[in-house]
C-alpha positions as CSV (number, residue, x, y, z in Angstrom):
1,X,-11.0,-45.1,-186.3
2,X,-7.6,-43.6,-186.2
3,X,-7.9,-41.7,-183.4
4,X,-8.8,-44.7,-181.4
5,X,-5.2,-46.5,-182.7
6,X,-3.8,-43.7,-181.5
7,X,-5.5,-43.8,-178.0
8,X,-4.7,-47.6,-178.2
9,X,-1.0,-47.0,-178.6
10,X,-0.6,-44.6,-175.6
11,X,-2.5,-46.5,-173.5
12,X,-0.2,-49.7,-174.2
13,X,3.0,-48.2,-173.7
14,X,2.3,-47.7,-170.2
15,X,0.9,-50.9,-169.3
16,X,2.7,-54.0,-168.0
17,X,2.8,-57.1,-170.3
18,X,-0.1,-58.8,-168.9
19,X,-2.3,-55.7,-168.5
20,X,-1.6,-55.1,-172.7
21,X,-2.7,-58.3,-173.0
22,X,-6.3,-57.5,-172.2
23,X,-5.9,-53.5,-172.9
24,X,-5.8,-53.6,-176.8
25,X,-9.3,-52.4,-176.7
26,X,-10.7,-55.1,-178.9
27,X,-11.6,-58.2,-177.7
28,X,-10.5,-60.2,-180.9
29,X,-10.9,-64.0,-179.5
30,X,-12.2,-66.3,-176.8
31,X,-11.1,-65.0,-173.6
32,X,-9.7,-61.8,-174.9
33,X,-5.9,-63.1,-175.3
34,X,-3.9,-66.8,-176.0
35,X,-3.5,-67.2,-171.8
36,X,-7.9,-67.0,-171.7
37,X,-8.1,-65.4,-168.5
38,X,-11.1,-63.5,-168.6
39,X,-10.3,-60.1,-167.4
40,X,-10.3,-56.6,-169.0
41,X,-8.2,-53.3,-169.0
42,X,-11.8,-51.3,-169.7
43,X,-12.8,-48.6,-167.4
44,X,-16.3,-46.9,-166.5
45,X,-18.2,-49.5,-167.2
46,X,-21.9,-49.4,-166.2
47,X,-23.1,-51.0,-162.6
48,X,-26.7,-51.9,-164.4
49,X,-28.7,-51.8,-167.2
50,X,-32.2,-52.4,-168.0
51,X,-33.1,-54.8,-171.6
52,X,-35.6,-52.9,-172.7
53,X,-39.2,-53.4,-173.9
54,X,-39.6,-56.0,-176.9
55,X,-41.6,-54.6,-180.1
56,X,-42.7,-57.2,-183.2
57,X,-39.6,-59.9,-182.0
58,X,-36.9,-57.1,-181.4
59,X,-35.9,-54.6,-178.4
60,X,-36.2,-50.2,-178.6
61,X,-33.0,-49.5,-177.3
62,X,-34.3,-46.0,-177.0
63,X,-36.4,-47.9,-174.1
64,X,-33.5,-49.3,-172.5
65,X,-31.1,-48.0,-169.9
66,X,-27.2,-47.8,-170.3
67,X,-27.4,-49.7,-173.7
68,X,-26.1,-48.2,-177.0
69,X,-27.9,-51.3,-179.0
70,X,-29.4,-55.0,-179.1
71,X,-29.4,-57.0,-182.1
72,X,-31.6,-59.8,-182.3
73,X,-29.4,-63.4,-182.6
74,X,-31.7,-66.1,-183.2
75,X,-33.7,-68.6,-181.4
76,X,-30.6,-70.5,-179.1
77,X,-27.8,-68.2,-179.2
78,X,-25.0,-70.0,-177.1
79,X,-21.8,-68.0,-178.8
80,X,-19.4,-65.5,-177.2
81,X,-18.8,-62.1,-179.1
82,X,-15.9,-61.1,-180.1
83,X,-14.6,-57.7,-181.3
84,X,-11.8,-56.2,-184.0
85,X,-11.4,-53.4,-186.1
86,X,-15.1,-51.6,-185.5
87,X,-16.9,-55.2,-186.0
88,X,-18.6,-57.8,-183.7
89,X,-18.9,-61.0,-184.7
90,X,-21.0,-63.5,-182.9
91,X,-22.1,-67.2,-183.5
92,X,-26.5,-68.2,-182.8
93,X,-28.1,-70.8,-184.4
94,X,-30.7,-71.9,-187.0
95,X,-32.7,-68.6,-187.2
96,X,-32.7,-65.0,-189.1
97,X,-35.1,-62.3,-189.5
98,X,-32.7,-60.8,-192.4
99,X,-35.5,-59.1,-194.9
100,X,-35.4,-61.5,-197.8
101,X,-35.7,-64.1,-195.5
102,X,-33.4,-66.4,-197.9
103,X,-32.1,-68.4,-194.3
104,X,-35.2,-68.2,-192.0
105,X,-34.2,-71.9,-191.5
106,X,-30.6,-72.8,-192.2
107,X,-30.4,-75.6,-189.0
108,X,-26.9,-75.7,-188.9
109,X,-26.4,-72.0,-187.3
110,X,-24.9,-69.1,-188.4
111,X,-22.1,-66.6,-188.0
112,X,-23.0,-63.0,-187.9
113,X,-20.9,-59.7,-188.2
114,X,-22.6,-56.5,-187.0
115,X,-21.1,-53.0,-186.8
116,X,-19.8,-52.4,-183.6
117,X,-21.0,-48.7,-183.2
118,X,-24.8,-49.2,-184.5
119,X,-25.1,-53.5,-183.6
120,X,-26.4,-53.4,-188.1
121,X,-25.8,-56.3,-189.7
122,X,-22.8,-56.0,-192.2
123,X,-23.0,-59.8,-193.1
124,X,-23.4,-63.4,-192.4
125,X,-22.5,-66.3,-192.9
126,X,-25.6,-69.5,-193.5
127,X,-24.4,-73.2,-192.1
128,X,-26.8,-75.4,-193.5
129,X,-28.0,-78.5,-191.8
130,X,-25.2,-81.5,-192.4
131,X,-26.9,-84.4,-193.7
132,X,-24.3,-86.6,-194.5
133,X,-22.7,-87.9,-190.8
134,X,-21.0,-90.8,-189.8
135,X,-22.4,-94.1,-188.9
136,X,-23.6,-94.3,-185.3
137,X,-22.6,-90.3,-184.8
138,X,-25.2,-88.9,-182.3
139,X,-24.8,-85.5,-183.6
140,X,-28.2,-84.0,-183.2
141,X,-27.8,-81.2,-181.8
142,X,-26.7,-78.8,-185.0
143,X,-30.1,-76.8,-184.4
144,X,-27.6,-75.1,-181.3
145,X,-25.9,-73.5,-184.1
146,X,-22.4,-72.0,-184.1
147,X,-20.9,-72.1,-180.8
148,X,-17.3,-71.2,-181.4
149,X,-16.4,-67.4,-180.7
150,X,-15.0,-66.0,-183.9
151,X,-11.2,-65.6,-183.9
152,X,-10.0,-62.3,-185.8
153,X,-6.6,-61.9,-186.6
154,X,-6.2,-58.7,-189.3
155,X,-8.7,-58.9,-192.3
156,X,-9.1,-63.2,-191.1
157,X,-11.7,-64.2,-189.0
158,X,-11.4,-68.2,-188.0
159,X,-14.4,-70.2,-186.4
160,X,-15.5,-73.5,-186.1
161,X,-19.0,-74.0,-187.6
162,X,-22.4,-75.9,-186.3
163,X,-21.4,-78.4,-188.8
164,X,-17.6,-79.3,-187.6
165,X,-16.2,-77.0,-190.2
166,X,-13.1,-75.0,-189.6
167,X,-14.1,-71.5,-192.0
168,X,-11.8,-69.3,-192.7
169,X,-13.7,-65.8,-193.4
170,X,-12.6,-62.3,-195.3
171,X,-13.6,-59.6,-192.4
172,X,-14.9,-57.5,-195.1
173,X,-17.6,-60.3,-196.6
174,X,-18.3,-59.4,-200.4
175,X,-18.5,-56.1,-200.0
176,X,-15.5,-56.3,-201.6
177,X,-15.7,-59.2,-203.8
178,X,-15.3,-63.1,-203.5
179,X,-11.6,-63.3,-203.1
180,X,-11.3,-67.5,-203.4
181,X,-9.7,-69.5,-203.3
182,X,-13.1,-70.7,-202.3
183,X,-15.9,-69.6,-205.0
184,X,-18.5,-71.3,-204.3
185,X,-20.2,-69.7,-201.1
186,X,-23.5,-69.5,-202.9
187,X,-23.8,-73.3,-203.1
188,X,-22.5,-73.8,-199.5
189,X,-25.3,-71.6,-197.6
190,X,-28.1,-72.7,-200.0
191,X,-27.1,-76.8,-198.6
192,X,-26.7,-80.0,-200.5
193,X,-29.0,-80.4,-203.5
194,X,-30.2,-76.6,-203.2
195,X,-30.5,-74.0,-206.0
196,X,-27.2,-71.9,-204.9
197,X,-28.3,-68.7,-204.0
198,X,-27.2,-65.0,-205.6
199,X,-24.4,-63.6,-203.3
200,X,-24.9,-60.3,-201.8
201,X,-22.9,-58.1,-200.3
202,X,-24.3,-59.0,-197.2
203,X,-22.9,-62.6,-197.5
204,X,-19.7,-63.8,-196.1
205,X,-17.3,-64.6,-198.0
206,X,-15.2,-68.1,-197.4
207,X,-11.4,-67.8,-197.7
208,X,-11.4,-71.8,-197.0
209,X,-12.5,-74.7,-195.3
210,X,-11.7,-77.9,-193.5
211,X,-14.0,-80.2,-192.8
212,X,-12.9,-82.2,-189.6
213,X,-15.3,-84.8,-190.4
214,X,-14.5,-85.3,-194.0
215,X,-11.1,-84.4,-193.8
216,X,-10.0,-86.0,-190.6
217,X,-12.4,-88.4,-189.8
218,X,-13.6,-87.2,-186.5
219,X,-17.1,-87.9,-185.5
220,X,-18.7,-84.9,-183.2
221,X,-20.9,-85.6,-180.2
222,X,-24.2,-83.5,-179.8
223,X,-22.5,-79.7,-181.3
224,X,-19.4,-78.5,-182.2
225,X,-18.0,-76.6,-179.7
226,X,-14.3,-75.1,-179.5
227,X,-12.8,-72.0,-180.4
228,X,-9.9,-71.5,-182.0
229,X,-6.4,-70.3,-180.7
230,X,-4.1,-68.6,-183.2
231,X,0.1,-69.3,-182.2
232,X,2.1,-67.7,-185.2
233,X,1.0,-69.2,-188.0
234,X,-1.0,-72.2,-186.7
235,X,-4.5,-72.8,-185.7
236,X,-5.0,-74.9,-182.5
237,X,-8.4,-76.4,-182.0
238,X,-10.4,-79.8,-180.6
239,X,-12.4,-81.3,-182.9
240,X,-15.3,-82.3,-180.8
241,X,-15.2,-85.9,-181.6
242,X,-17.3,-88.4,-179.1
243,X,-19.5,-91.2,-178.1
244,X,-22.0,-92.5,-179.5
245,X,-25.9,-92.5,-179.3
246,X,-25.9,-95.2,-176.4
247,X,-22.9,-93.1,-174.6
248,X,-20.9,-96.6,-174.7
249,X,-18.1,-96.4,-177.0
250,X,-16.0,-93.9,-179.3
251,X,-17.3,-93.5,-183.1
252,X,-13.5,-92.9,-184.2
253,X,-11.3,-93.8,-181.3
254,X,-8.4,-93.1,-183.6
255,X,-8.9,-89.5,-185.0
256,X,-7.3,-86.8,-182.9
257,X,-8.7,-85.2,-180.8
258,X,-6.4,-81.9,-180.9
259,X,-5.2,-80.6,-184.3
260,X,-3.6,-77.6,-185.7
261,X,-4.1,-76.4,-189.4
262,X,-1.8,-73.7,-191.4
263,X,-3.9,-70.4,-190.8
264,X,-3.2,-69.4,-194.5
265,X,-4.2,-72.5,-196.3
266,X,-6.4,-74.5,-194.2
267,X,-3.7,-77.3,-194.3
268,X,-3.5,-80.0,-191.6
269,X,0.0,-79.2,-189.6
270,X,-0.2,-81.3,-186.7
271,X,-2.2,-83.8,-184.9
272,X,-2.1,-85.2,-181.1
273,X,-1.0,-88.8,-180.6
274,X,-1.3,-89.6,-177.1
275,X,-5.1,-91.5,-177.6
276,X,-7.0,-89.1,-176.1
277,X,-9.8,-90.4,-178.5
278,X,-9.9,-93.9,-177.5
279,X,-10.5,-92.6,-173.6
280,X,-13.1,-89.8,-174.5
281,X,-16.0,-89.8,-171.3
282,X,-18.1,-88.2,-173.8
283,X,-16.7,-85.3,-176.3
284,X,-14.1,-83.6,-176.9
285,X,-15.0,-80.1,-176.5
286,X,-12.2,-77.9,-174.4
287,X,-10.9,-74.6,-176.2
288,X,-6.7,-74.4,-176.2
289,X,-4.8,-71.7,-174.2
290,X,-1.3,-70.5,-174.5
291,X,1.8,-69.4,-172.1
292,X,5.1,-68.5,-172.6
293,X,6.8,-70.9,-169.7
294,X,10.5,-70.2,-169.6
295,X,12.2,-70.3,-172.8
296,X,9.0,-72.1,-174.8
297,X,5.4,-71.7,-175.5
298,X,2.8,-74.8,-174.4
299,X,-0.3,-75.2,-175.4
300,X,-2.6,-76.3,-172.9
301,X,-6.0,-78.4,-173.8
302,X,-8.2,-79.6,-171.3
303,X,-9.2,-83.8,-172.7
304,X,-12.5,-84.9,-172.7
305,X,-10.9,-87.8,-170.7
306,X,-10.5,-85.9,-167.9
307,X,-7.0,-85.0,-168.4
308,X,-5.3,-81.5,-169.0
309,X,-2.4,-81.4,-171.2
310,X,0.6,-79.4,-172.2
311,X,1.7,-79.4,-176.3
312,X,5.3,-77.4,-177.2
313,X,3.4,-74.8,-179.7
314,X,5.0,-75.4,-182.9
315,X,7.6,-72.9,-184.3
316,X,6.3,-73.1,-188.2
317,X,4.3,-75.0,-190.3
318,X,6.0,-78.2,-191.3
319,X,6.0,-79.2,-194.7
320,X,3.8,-82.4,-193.5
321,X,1.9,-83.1,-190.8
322,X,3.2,-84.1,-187.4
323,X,2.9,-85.2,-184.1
324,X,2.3,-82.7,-181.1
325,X,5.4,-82.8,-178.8
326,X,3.6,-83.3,-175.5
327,X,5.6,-81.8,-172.4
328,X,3.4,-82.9,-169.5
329,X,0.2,-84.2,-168.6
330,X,-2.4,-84.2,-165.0
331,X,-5.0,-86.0,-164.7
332,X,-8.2,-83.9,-162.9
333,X,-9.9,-86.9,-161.9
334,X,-8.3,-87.7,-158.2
335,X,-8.7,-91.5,-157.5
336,X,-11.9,-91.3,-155.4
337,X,-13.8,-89.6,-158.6
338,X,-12.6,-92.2,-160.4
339,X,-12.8,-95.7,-158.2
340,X,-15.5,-96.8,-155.7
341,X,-14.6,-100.3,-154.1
342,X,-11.5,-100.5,-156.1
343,X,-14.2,-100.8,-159.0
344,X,-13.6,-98.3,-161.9
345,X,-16.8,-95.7,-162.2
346,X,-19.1,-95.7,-165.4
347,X,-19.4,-92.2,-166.9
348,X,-23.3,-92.0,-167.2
349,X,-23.6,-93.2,-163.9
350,X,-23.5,-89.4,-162.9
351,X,-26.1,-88.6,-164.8
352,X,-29.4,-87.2,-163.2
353,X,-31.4,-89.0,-165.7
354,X,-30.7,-92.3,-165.4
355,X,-33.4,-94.3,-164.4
356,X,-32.8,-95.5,-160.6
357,X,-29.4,-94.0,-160.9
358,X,-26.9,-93.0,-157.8
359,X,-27.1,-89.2,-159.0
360,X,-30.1,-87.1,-156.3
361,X,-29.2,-83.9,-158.5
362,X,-28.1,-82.6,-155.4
363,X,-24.3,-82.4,-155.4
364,X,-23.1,-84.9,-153.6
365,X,-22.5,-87.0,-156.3
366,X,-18.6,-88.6,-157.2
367,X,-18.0,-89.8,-160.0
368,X,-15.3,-88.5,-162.9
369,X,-16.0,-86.0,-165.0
370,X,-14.0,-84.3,-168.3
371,X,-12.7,-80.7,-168.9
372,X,-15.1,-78.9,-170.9
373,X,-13.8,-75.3,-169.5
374,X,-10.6,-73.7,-170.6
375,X,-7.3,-73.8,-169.3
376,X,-6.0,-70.5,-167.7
377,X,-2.3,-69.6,-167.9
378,X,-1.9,-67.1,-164.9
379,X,2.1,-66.5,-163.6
380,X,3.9,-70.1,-164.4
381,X,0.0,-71.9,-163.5
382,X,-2.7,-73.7,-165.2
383,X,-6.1,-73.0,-163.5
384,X,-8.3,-75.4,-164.8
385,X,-11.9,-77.4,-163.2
386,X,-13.6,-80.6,-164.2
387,X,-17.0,-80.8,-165.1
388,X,-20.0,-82.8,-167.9
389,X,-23.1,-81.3,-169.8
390,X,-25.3,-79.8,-167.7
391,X,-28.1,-82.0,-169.0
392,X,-26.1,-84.5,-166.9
393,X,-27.1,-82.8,-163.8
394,X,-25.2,-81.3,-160.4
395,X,-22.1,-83.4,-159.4
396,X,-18.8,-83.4,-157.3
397,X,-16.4,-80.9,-159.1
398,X,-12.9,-79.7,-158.5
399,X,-10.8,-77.1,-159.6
400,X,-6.7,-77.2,-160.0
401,X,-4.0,-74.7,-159.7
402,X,-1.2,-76.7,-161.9
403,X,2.7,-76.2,-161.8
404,X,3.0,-75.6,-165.8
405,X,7.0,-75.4,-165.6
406,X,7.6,-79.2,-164.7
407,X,7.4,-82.4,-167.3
408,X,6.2,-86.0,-167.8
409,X,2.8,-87.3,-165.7
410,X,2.9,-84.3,-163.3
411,X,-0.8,-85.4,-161.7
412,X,1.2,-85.4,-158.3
413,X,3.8,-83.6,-158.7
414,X,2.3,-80.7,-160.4
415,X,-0.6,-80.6,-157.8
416,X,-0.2,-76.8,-156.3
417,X,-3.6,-76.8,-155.1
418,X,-7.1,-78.6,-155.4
419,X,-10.5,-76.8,-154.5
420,X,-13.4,-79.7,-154.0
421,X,-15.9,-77.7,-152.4
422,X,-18.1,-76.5,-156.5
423,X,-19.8,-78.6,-158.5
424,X,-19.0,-79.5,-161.6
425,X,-18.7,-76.9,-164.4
426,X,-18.1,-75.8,-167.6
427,X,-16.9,-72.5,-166.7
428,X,-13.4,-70.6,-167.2
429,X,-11.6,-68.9,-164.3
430,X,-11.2,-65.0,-164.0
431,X,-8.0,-64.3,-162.0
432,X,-7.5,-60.3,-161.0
433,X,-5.7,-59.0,-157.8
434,X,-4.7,-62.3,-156.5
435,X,-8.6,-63.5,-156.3
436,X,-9.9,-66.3,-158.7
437,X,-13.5,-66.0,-158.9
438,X,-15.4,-69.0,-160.6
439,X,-19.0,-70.1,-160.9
440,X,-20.3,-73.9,-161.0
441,X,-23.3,-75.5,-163.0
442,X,-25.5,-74.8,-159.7
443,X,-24.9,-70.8,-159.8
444,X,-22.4,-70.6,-156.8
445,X,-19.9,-67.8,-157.4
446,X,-17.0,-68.3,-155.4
447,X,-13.9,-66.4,-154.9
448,X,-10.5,-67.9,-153.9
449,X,-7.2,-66.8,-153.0
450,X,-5.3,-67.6,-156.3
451,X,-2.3,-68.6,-154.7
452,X,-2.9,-70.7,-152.1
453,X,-6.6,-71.4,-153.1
454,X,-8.1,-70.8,-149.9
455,X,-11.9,-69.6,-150.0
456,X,-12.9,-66.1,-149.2
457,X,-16.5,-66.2,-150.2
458,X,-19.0,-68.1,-152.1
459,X,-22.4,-66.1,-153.7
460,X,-25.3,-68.6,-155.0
461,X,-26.9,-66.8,-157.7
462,X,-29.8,-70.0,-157.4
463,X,-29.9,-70.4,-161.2
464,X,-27.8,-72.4,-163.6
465,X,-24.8,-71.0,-165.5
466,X,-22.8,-72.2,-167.7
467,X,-20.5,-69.6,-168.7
468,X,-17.3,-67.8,-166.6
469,X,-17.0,-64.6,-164.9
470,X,-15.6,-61.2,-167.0
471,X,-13.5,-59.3,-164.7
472,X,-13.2,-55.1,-165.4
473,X,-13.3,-52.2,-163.8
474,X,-13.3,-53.7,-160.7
475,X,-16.7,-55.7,-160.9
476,X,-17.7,-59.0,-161.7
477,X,-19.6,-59.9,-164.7
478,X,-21.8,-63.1,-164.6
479,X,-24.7,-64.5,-167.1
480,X,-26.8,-67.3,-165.9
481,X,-30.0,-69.0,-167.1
482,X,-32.4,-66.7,-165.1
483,X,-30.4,-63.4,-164.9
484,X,-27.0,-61.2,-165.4
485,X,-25.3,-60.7,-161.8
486,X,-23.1,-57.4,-161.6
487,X,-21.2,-57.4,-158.4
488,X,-18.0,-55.6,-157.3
489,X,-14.7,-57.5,-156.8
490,X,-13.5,-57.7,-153.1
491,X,-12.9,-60.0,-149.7
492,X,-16.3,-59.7,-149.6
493,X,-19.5,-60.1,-152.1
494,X,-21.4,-56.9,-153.1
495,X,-24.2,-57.4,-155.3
496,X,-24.8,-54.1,-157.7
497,X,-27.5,-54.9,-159.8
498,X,-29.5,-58.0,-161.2
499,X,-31.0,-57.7,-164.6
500,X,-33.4,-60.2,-166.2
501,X,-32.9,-60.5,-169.7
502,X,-36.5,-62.3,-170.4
503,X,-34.6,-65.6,-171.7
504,X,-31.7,-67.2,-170.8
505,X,-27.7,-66.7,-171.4
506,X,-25.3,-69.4,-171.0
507,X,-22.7,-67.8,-172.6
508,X,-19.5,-65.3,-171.0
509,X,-19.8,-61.4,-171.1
510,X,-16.9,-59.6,-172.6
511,X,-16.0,-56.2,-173.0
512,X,-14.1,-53.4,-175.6
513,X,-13.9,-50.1,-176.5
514,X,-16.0,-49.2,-172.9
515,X,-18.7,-51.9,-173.9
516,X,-19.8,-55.0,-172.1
517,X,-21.3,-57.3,-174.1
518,X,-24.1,-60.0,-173.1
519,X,-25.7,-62.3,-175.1
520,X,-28.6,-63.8,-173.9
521,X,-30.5,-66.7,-176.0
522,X,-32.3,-64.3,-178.5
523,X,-30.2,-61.0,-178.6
524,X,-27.1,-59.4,-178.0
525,X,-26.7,-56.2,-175.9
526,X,-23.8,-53.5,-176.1
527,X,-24.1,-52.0,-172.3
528,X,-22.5,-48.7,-171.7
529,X,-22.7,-46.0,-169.7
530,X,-22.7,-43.0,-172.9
531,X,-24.6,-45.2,-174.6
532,X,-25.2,-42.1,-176.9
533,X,-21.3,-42.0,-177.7
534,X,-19.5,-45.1,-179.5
């Protein structure tokens, strides 16, 4: 290990700022670094790589081709990897082959930490199945599982559970004790009413929790889905709240959307007061980014009512909780999204399944649409696209290039330049070498000039993804529900390989320490060339 913090530290001194950024090595949260832009510093990466043959409900990697392991996730995986300090720690959902079988069945997901040179299981952490929910919450959907990427900082790892828990986790599980102040992991994993189980070193082990139901009265559509962005000493996160089981009204129209909680304690620090609630579409699910913009830091959050907005990051934690300081908001919806016959547009209208409904499923649909995808800080600009669930079906999109350095309602003002020609997605933008490159829910990869956002190419990969594009060593990185795309960055698409995984992957490759990572439904593969060599 030392010799690879020593590597590290060469390596950065020679790097710019924003190539350190993504060069550390580790990929210790969601998008690799605070500004989310989904590109990496790693070099010699593979151009293919075959999955391997499946034996008793796991894969030989001696059977594969440029992979150093797989490690069997679960069922519905739908969580992006992340890696610190020698470990990988990924989110799946309600199943486990672990060899007591004490969670074959936890239904509320679970988080898992696996060695990063041998993909072993070191430990995990159990989410049991919330029964107790809000009135009239239509939160169904916990059998997804955990899909928050883990967020490492030092011997911390902070995720947002299948069950709307913020977790605070010791990197080290019990292997080297329970360190409290939370002691009672044992009755947590075994659920409500349940024998608590014996804690083994193979257990995780809960610093503490906040429970943004409980504690804050949000009320989560579907899953919980945002991860976490550390500032300092602060934890910035969405707290999935949303409509309910009709799709008509707001459960909680007056809980925040956007907190921040004290990393050491779990404490409530700071709260959004601009109503996003109230004017939810349907959740509120976008993941925070960060950028230094002149003399300040925002925080930018994409609302689940269609607006992206900028938060002054707060310096410390305050001694109470307190408002978030907005600096400037845009709304992604242009007019014409939002009004037909000078008649405002219902939501569900878009949606494919609706009886009769306007929607044909083939793309041509208006209608508005919320930010599900991340904000991505890139040289004093927000990059950010509208979209909905993809249950809703195919749908006009459009994605922004955003002035981040002006204030106030910038939604004309801050316009640099608007792309209409996707559909709507969920997916974060790569930016490398001038060139943006961004999927949309239908498979189209396209790749725009950053600055000016003029097209230079679109590839259809004719299958439905969900997840962004990871940009390193020069090639592009795509999962989608029917296979993973490796193509080479450029004016001009080249396809390199195409590699079915046998299910399908809807989340967004990453890559460290010379690995890609690529989780498909039921496992995760480390791809390298010298597979043979961590």
């Amino acid at each position: 290990m030392l010799h690879r913090i020593l590597a590290s530290l060469y390596i950065l001194a020679f790097l710019t700022p924003e190539e350190a950024l993504v060069c550390g090595a580790d990929w210790p949260q969601w998008g690799g670094s605070e500004n989310r832009n989904l590109i990496s510093a790693e070099k010699n990466l593979p151009d293919s790589f075959t999955r391997g043959k499946q034996v008793g409900g796991q894969i030989d990697p001696t059977t594969a081709e440029n992979v150093r392991w797989v490690a069997r996730m679960g069922s519905n995986a739908y969580g992006n990897p992340t890696i610190a300090n020698g470990r990988v720690y990924v989110g799946t959902d309600d199943l486990t082959l672990s060899d007591d079988k004490r969670f074959e069945r936890t239904e509320g997901g679970l988080v898992k930490c696996l060695d990063e040179a041998t993909g072993a299981l070191l430990w995990q952490l159990a989410i049991p199945k919330r029964t107790k929910i809000p009135e009239g919450a239509h939160y169904g959907h916990q059998h997804l599982g955990t899909c928050s990427s883990p967020c490492v900082e030092g011997d911390r790892v902070y995720v947002v559970t299948g069950a709307n828990e913020v977790v605070c986790l010791d990197a080290q599980g019990q292997a080297n004790g329970n360190d409290g102040p939370f002691m009672d992991e044992g009755e947590y994993q075994a659920g409500d009413g349940q024998t608590p189980i014996e804690l083994t070193e193979t257990d995780a082990d809960i610093l503490w929790c906040y429970d943004l139901i409980d504690d804050l009265g949000a009320c989560p559509h579907d899953a919980a889905s945002c991860s976490i962005l550390i500032h300092k000493d602060l934890l910035y996160l969405s707290t999935s709240n949303g409509v309910e089981e009709t799709h008509t009204k707001v459960v909680a129209p007056d809980a925040p959307a956007f907190v921040a909680l004290d990393k050491w304690t779990g404490r409530l620090a700071a709260v959004e007061k601009e109503g996003i609630s109230a004017r939810l579409y349907h959740a509120q699910w976008c993941s925070p980014s960060a950028g230094q913009v002149g003399d300040q830091t925002l925080i930018f959050l994409g609302g689940g009512d269609g607006v992206c907005y900028a938060f002054r990051a707060l310096d410390q934690v305050p001694d109470q909780p307190v408002p978030l300081e907005l600096v400037w908001s845009y709304d992604a919806n242009p007019p014409e999204y939002k009004y037909r016959d000078d008649v405002l547009i219902p939501y569900y209208d878009g949606d494919r399944r609706k009886h009769g409904g306007p929607n044909k499923d083939d793309g041509m649909y208006v209608g508005p649409s919320q930010i599900i995808a991340t904000p991505v800080f890139y040289q004093n600009r927000v990059y950010v696209a509208i979209g909905q669930d993809p249950a809703h079906g195919r749908g006009k999109g459009m994605l922004h290039c955003i002035d981040a350095t002006q204030r106030g309602n910038i939604t004309e003002s801050g316009c640099l330049w608007r792309f209409d020609g996707l559909d709507r997605t969920m997916a974060t933008v790569a930016i490398a070498d001038g060139k943006l490159y961004i999927p949309d829910i239908a498979g189209r990869l396209f790749c725009l000039d950053a600055e000016t956002g003029a097209l230079y190419w679109e590839y259809d990969t004719k299958a439905e993804t969900w997840g962004g594009p990871l940009l390193a060593d020069h090639k592009i990185f795509l999962a989608t529900k029917r296979k993973f795309f490796i193509l080479e960055q450029g004016d001009q698409p080249k396809m390199l390989s195409e590699v079915s995984l046998g299910s399908p992957a809807y989340s967004t490759p990453v890559a460290a320490n010379g690995v890609v990572y690529v989780t498909s439904q039921k496992y995760l593969w480390a791809v390298a060339k010298n597979p043979a060599n961590p």
